[in-house]
VOGU-3710 file (C-alpha; in Angstrom, 3 decimals, decimal comma):
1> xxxxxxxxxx> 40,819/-26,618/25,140  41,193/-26,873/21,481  42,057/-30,275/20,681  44,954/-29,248/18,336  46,620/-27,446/21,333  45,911/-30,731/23,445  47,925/-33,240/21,305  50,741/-30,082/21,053  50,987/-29,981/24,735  51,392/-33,649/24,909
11> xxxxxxxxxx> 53,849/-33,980/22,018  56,014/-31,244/24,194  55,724/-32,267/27,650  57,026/-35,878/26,428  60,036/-34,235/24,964  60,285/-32,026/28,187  60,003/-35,303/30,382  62,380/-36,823/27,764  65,146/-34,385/28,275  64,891/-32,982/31,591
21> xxxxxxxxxx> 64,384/-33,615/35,177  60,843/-33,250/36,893  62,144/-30,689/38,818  60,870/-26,753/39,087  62,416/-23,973/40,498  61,599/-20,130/40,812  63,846/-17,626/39,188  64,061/-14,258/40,802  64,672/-11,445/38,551  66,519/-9,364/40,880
31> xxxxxxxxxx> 66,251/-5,637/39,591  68,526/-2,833/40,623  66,528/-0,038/39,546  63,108/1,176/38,658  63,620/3,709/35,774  65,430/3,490/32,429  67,461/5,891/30,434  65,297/4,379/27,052  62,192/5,028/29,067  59,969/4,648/25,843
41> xxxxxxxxxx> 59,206/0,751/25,571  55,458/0,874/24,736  54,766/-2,320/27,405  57,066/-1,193/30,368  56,432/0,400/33,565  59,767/1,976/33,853  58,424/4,584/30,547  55,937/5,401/33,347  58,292/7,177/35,917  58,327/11,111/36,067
51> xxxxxxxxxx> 59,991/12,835/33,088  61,483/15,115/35,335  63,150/12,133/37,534  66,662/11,416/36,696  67,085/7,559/36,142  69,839/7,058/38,609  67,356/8,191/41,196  64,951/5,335/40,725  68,480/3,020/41,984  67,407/0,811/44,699
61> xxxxxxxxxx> 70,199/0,808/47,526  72,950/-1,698/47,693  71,949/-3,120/50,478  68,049/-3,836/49,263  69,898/-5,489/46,450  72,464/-7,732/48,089  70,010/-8,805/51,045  67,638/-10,121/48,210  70,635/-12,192/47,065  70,852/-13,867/50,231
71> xxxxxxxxxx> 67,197/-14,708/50,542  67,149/-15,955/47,080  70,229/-17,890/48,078  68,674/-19,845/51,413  64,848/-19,761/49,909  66,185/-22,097/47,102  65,122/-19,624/44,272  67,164/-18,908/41,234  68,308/-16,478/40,297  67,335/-15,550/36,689
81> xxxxxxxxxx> 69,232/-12,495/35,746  70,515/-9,026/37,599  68,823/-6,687/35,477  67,555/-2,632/35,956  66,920/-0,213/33,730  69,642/0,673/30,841  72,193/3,280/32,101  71,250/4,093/35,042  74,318/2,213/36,530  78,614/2,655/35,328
91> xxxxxxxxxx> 79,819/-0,151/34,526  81,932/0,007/37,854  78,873/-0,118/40,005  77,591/-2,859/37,751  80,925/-4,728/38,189  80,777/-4,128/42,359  77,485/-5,551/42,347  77,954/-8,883/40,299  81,303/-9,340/42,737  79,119/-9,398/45,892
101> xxxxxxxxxx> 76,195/-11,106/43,910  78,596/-14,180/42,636  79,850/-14,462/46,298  76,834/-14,513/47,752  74,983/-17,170/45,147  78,181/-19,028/45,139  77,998/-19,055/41,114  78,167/-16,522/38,406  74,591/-15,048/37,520  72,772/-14,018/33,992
111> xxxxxxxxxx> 72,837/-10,348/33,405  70,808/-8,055/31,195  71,489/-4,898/31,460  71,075/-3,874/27,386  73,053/-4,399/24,623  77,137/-4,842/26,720  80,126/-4,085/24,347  83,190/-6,636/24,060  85,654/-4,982/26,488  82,376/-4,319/29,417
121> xxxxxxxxxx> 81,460/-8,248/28,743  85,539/-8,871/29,600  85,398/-7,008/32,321  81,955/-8,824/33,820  83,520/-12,203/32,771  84,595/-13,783/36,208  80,951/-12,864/37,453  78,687/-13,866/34,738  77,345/-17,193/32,995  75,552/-14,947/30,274
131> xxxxxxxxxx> 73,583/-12,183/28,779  69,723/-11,905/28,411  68,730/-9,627/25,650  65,755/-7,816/26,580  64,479/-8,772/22,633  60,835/-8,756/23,691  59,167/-9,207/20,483  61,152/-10,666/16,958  58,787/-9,075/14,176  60,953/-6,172/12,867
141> xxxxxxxxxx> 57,468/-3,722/12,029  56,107/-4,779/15,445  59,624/-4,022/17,436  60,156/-1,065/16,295  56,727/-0,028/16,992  57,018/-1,417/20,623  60,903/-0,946/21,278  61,669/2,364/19,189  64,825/3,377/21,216  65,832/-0,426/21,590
151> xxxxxxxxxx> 66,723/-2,205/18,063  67,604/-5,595/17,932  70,832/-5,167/15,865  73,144/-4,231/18,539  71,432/-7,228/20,726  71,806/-9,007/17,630  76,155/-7,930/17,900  76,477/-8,780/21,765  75,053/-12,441/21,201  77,986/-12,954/18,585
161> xxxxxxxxxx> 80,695/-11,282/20,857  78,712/-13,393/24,116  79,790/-16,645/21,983  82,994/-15,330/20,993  84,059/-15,036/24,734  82,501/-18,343/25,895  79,478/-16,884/27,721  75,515/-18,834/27,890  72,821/-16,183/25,855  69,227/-15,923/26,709
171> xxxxxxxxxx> 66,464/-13,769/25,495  63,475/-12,661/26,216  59,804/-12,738/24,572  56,437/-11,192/25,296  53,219/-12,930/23,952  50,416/-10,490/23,606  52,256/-7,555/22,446  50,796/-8,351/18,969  53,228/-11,222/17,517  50,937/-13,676/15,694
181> xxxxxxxxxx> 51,605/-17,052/15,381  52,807/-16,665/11,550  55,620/-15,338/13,709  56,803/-18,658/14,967  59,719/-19,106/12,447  61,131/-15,789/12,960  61,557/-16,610/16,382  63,095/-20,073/15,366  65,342/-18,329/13,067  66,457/-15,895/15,714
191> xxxxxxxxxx> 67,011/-18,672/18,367  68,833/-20,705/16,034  70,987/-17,944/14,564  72,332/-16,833/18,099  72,403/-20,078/20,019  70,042/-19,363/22,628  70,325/-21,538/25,085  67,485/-20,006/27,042  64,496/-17,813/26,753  62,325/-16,369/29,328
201> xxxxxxxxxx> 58,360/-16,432/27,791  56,250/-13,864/29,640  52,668/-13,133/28,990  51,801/-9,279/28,865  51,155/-7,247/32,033  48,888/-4,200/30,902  50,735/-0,807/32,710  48,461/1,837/33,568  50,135/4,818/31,913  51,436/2,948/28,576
211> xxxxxxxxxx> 50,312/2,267/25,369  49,031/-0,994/26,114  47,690/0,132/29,044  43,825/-1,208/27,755  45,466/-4,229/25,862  43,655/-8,091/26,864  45,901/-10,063/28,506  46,650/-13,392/26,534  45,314/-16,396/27,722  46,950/-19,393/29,218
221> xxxxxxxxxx> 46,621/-21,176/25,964  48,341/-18,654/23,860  51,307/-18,546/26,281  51,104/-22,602/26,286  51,471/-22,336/22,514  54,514/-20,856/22,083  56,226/-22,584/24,785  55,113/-25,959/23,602  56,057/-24,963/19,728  59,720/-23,925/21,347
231> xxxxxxxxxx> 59,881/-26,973/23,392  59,191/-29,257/20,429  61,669/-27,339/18,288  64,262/-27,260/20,813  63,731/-30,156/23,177  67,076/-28,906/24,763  65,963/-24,940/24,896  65,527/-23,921/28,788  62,150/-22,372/29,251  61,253/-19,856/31,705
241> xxxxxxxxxx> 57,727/-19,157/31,920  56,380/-15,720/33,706  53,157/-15,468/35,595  51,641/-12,812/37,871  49,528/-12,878/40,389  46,518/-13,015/38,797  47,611/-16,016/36,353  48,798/-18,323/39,080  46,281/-20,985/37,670  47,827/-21,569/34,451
251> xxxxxxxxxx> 51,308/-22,412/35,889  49,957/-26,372/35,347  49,001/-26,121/32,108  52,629/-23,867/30,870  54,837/-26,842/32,843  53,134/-29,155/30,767  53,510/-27,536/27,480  57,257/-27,842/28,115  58,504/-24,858/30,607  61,214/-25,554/33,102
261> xxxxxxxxxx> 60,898/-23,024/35,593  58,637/-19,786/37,001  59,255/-15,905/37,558  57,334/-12,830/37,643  55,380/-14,316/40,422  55,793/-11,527/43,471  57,373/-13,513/46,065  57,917/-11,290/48,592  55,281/-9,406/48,968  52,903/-12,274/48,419
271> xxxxxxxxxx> 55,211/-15,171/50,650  52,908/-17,696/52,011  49,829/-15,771/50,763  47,017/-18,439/48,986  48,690/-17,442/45,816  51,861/-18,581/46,633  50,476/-22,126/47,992  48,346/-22,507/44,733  51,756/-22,172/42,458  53,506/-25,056/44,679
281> xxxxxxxxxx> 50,196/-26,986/44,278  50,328/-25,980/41,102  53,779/-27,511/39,960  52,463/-30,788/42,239  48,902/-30,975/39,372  51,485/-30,889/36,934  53,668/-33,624/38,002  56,361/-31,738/39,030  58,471/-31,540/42,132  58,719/-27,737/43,174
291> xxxxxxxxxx> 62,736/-26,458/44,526  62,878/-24,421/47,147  59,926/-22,424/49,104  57,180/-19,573/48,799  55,553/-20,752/51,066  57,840/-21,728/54,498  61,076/-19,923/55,847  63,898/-21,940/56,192  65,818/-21,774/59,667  68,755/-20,121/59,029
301> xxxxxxxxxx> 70,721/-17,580/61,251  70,615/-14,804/58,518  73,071/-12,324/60,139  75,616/-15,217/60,373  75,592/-15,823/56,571  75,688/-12,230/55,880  78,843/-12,083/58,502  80,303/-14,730/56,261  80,727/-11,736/53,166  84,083/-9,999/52,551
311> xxxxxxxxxx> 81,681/-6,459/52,064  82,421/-4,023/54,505  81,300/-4,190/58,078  78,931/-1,366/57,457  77,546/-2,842/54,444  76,868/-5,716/55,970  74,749/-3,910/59,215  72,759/-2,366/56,595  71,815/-5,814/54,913  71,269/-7,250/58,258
321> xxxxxxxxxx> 68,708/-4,593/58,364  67,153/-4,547/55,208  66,533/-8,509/55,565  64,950/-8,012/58,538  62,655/-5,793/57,375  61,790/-8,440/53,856  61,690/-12,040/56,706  59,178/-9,366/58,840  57,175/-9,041/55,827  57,596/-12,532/54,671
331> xxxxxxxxxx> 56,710/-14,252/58,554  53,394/-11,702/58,347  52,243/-13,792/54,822  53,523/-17,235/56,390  51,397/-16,612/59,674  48,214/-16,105/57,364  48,844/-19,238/55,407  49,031/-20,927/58,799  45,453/-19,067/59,847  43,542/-20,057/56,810
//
């Protein structure tokens, strides 16, 4: 490791130790769709779907949606923002959602669903905490290059009206998309202008079928960098750090350059897999104490908490369902944790 980045990563996880509990958690981005009305972010899968495929027939079923809640819920997972692609929902079906969501969690959730004008925040106000602007990169050239059909202005305009009406705002930000680290202060700038209070720092996943498709994927130390440089520039700023399955070794060495929590990390499909052991072990290396499981299900009697809901009785055979078929998969990656 380059000793520069060494006495960085020290400098940051004493101002991280400083100001926050040793405590990690994994956030779940729970999605409710797999296309996008934009559909042209250079970096994103959902620009890969069909052009002949409407958008609001990639939406995943209400019940796939509100089942994931409750494992989230009893797995001890956060939740770290209902999100799917931009239009593909009304605003009612948004609003339906986030109802059943908040009940479920038992607390209002992030959302980040584009830019949200005043009078749709209003109306998502007794179910949300705050917005995430999907801001991915801060360099004007290099966004509009990567984000041509997504400016930052009118993210920029729902950050001020987010503040206006008392609500938490969040961003996100991609390293390897070609930022550079003579970057660093427009990022500063932007985080102090809005008040973010959060930022979610992912690393970029190369998508067969974009533009970046060939791209190298940055290394742990990159991401490390700008989450330590955030983390000593904002000892208060909560840091989300994203991983994927092939970059579960680095989760270590990104808690200790200052990030608070994980995502991106698969953790259904991979629960209990030697993946998801390494990230707990992981979070251990790093002198952490790890929330929650991805590892071990909890005992719970699922179909009573999903009983508990004021959806409708047919709704709620559906989720009991749909969770049975996720704990099936689950138990499958738990039993070959236990055979290893």
């Amino acid at each position: 490791m380059d000793p520069s980045l060494s006495v960085l990563l020290k400098q940051a996880d004493a101002l991280h130790q400083k100001s926050f509990s040793t405590v990690v958690s994994f956030e779940r981005a729970i999605f409710f769709s797999w296309g996008c009305t934009i559909g042209d972010c250079a970096f994103c899968y959902m620009s890969t779907q069909p052009a002949d495929k409407p958008p609001r027939e990639t939406k995943r079923s209400t019940e796939s949606i509100l089942a994931e809640f409750v494992l989230a819920k009893h797995l001890g997972w956060d939740i770290g923002f209902f999100t799917g692609g931009i239009g593909v929902l009304t605003p009612d079906e948004i609003e339906s959602l986030l109802k059943a969501a908040t009940e479920i969690a038992g607390e209002k959730v992030w959302l980040s669903v584009g830019p949200v004008p005043k009078i749709l925040l209003q109306k998502y106000l007794p179910y949300i905490k705050g917005v995430v602007g999907s801001t991915e990169t801060i360099n004007p050239l290099l966004h509009k290059k990567v984000c041509p059909s997504k400016p930052l202005e009118p993210y920029e305009k729902m950050f001020t009206t987010s503040r206006e009406l008392g609500l938490a705002r969040a961003m996100t930000f991609i390293v390897g998309l070609g930022e550079t680290r003579d970057d660093l202060d427009l990022l500063k700038k932007f985080i102090s202008t809005h008040d973010i209070t959060k930022i979610h720092i992912y690393g970029l996943i190369p998508q067969k079928g974009t533009p970046y498709e060939h791209a190298p994927i940055p290394t742990a130390e990159e991401q490390a960098w700008w989450i330590a440089q955030l983390r000593i520039a904002f000892p208060m700023l909560d840091i989300q750090c994203g991983i994927w399955e092939d970059r579960v070794e680095r989760v270590s060495l990104l808690l200790q350059a200052g990030a608070n929590s994980i995502s991106k990390f698969k953790a259904i499909k991979l629960f209990g897999s030697a993946k998801a052991r390494q990230i707990e072990q992981e979070v251990v290396k790093a002198g952490r104490t790890f929330r929650g499981s991805l590892t071990v299900l909890p005992t719970v009697d699922w179909d009573a908490k999903i009983d508990q809901l004021t959806v409708s009785q047919e709704m709620k055979e559906k989720m009991k369902k749909k969770l049975e078929l996720y704990l099936k998969e689950m138990m499958q990656g738990s039993q070959s944790l236990t055979e290893e």
